[in-house]
N, C-alpha and C positions, 0 to 999 in steps of 0.2 A: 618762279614768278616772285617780285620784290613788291611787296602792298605797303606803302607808308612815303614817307614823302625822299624827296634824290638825297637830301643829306644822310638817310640811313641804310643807304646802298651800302654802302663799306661792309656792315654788319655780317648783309645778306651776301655778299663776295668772301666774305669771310669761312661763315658758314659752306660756302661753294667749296671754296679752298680743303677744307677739313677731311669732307666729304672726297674730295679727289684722296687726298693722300689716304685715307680707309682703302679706299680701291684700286688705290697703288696706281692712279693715272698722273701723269704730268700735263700742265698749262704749255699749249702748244700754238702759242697767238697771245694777242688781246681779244677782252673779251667786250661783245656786242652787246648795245642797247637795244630795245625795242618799245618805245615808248606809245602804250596803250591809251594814256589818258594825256588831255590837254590842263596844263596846271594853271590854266588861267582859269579855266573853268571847273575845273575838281582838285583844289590845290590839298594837301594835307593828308591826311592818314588813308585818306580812298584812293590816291596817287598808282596806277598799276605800273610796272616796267617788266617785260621779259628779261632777265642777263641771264647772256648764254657764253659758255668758255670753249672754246676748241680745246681739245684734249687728246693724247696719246699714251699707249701701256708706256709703266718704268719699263 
């Protein structure tokens, strides 16, 4: 779950990323949005988005 606003997605993919290579899986796709919140109506730091990676063992 990414809470804050779409420019600091990266961060939070980032972090996704790290976390894969610890558990030795690989990016097996692009990974999906799921966007919780409408930013016209809750723009900034309460901003919610699911990203989710499709993943397989190395």
């Amino acid at each position: 779950m990414h809470i804050g606003p779409y420019a600091a997605e990266p961060e939070t993919l980032a972090r996704m990323e790290a976390f894969m290579t610890v558990e030795g899986l690989l990016m097996n796709g692009r990974h999906h949005e799921i966007h919780l919140s409408d930013p016209r109506k809750n723009p900034g730091a309460n901003t919610r988005t699911i990203l989710r990676h499709p993943v397989r063992r190395a």
